[in-house]
N, C-alpha and C positions, 0 to 999 in steps of 0.2 A: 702396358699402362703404368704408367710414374706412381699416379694417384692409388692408395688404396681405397677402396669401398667399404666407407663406415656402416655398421646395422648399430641402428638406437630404438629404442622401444616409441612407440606414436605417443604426442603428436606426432608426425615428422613434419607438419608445415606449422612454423608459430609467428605467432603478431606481436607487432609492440606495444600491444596495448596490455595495461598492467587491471588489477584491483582497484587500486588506488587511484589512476587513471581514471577509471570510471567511477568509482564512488567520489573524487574529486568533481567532477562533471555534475551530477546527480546534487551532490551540496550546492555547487552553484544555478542549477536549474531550482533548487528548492528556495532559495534565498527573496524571491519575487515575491512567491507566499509567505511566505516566513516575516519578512519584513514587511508587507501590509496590515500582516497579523500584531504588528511590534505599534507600528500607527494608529490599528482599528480597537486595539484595548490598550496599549498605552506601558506602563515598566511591568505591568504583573505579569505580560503575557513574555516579556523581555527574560524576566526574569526565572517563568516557568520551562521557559527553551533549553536558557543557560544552564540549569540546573540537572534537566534531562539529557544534556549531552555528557556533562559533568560524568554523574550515577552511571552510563553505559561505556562509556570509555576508560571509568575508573575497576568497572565491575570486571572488566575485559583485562584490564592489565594486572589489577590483584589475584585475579583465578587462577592465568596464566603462569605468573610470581610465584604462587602457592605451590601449582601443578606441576610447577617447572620445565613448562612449557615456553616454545617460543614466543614472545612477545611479537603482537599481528596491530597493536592500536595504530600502527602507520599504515594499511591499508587503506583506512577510515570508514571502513565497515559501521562501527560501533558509534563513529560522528553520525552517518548517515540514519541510522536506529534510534540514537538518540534526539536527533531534528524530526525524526517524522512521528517519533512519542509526542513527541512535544509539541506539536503542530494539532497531534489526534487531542490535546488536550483541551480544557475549558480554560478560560485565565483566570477564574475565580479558586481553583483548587488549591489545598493548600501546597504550601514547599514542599511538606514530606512527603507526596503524589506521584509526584516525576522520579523521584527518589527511589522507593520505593516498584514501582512500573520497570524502572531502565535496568535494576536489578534484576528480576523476572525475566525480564526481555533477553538480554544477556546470560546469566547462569543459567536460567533453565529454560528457557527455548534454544539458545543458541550452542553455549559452551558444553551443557552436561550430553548436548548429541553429537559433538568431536567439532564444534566449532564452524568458523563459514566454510558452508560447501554440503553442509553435513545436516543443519535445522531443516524439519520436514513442514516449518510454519514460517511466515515472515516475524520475523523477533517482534518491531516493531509492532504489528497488530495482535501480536499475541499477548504482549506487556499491556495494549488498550484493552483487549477483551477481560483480561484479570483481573484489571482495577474497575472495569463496568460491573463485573460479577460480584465483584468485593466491597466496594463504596457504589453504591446506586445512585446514591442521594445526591454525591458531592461532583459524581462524575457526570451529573444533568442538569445543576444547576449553571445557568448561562446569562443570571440576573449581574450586568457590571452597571457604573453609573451612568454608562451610556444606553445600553440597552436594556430594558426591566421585563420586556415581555421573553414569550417563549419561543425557538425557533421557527424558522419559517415551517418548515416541516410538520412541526407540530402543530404550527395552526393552520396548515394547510388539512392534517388530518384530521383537525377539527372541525373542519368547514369555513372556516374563517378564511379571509382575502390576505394576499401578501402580495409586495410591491414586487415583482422580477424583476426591477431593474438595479432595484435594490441587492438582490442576490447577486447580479452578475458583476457589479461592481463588488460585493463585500461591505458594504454598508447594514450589515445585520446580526446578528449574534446568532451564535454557533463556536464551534473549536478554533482556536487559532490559527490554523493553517489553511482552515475550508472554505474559508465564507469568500472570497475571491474567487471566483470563475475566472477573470480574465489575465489575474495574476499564475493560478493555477498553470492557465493554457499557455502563458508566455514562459515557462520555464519548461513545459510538454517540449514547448517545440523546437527549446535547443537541444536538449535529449533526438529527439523527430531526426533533428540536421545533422546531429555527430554519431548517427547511427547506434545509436546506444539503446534505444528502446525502435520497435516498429511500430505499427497501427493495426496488427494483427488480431492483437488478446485488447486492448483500447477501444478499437472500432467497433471488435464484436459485441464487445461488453457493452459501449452506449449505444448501440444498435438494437441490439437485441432486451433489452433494459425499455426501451422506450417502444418499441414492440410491442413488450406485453405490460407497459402501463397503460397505452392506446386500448388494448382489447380489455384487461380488467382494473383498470386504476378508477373506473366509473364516471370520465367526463371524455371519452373517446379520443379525437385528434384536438381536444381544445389544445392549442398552440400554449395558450401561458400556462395551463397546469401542468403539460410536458415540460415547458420551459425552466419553471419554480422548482420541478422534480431532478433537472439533468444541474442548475447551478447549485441546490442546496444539498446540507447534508455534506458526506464526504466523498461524493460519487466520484467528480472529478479526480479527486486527489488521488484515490481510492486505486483511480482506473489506470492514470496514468505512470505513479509511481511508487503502487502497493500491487497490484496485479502484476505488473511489467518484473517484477523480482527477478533475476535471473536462475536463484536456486530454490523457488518455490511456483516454478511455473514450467511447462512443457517446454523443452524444445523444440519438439516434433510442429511444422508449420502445422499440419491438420491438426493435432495436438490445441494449436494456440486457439484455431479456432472455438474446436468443443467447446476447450476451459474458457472463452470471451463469452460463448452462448449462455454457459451455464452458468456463468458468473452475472449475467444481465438477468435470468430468469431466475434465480434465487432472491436477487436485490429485490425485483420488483415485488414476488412474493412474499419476502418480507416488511415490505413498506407499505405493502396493502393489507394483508393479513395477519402481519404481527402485531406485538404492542407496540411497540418502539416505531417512531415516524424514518428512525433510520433502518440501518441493514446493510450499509458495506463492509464494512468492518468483519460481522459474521461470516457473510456470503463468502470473500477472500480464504478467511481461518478454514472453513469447511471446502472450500476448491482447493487450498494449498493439500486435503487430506486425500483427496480424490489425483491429484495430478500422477503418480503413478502409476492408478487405475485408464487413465486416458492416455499414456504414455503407450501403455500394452497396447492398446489398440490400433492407436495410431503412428506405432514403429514400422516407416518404409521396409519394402522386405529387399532382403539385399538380393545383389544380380548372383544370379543362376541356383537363387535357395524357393522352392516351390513350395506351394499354401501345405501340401502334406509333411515334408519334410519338415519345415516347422513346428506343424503343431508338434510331430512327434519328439521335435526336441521339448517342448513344453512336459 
């Protein structure tokens, strides 16, 4: 043989597909919503975006400066963090909000645990759940001069009637990024097409979500109270590209299942029995904590290793 025979440590099979690639995909599947969000409240909400992409791509590259580490802001990790901050947010907030969040999200979700690859929570929702914990007030207010009432959700909780067609369109007040269903779903489904997301941990999550607000959401299979439940709030968003995370969500297919199950049956628990008319946001933070846990379980056993021999490696 001519050739020698190279040994290199695994992968040994690789793609072309990069980081950057795909967080590039991801901004432009996100841009539907995004820009609906820029139409349906107008420069504040333009300008809350701008600002949160700003704060995490800045916070990324001065840490790393600092740390003297390699500079990664050309992956666009931290673009992609800072659009879906910004999206979780309200357009009434002030400037120093997004500020303030994208920071958080970046230094201590992502970078103080060795950076992407390494966060055991999606950046993104961990910078929203800070700033809900932290400003209550400012983080619920959703009074702009177009809309004065409260979201649909909320008056849905209350008993009160909401239009669903209003919701699916994004004609209602809620976070910038959320309030379109059909904006949501048309950037889902270039993700869907280029293989970058499946319908695995998505499917199961509105599946199983709508499951269990049929049996205790307390109006059974009414169609429009499901309906109002699956457009409002940040389910969709939530589902298809805050669940779909690559490094805070299983691998393992069975895996994806569980975490879609459990991720629909927390939601729904918290939207019926919490305070808050939402709950994707939390349900997410608290499965990113468990994926691990669902990992062990649902790790295929490799060929010729038997259920004993394993545990005993355990």
């Amino acid at each position: 043989m001519s050739d020698m025979m190279k040994v290199s440590s695994n992968p040994h099979v690789r793609s072309g597909v990069t980081t950057s690639n795909i967080m590039f995909w991801v901004v432009i599947a996100l841009l539907p919503a995004a820009g609906f969000g820029i139409y349906n409240f107008g420069l504040d909400a333009l300008i809350i975006l701008v600002l949160s992409v700003l704060s995490t791509v800045l916070s990324e590259f001065i840490y790393e400066k600092l740390m003297h580490k390699k500079i990664t802001i050309g992956d666009l990790s931290a673009v992609v963090t800072g659009l879906l901050l910004g999206m979780n947010l309200p357009s009434t907030v002030p400037w120093w909000i997004p500020i303030i969040g994208g920071i958080f999200a970046i230094i201590v979700v992502k970078m103080l645990f060795g950076g992407l690859g390494q966060n055991f929570m999606n950046p993104a929702l961990g910078g929203r759940c800070f700033l809900v914990i932290s400003f209550p007030a400012i983080m619920t207010n959703f009074v702009t001069d177009t809309y004065t009432g409260a979201t649909p959700l909320t008056a849905l909780k209350n008993g009160e009637e909401v239009i669903v067609l209003d919701m699916i369109t994004g004609h209602t007040a809620g976070t910038i990024g959320e309030t379109s269903m059909i904006a949501i779903v048309l950037g889902a489904c270039i993700l869907i097409m280029l293989g970058i997301i499946d319908l695995r941990i998505p499917g199961t999550y509105i599946v199983s979500f709508i499951i269990c607000m049929a049996l205790f959401g307390g109006h059974g299979l009414n169609g429009a109270y499901l309906s109002a439940q699956l457009a409002g709030g940040g389910l969709m968003l939530g589902a298809f590209f805050m669940a779909t995370d690559y490094v805070t969500s299983p691998i393992t297919n069975a895996g994806k299942y569980v975490y879609g199950i459990f991720l629909g049956v927390l939601t729904a628990i918290l939207r019926v029995y919490g305070s808050s008319a939402e709950g994707v946001s939390f349900a997410i933070i608290i499965g990113n904590l468990i994926v691990p846990l669902i990992e062990r379980f649902t790790q295929p056993r490799a060929f010729g290793i038997t259920k004993k021999v394993k545990e005993a490696k355990r």
